[in-house]
C-alpha positions, 0 to 999 in steps of 0.5 A: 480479562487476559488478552493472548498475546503473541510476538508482531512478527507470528502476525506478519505473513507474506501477504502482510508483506507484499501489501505493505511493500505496494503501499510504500512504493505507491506512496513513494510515487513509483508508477501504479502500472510499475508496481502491477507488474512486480504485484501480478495486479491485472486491473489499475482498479484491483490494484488500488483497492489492494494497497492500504492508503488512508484518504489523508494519505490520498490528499497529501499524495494530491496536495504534493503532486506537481500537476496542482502546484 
């Protein structure tokens, strides 16, 4: 079985983008309500749904947060 195969960047679009750029703020502890005025996002709640954390990355963002040390 052949796979078609392609170069990475022909499967980066510009929603790939501005996802990954979301994500990597949000993890970087930039504001959420920050972040929705560059993203558009209208709710918090689309807004968390849209960014791609894993529930590791949740724990860890939680672990890490000085509200718990």
């Amino acid at each position: 079985m052949q796979k078609n195969s392609c170069p990475k960047y022909e499967l980066v679009t510009t929603h790939t983008a501005r996802r990954s750029f979301a994500t990597n703020l949000y993890l970087a502890d930039v504001p959420s309500i920050s972040i929705m005025k560059i993203t558009g996002h209208k709710t918090e709640r689309s807004f968390l749904h849209y960014i791609k954390i894993s529930q590791e990355q949740n724990a860890d963002k939680l672990l890490n947060h000085p509200f718990f040390s």
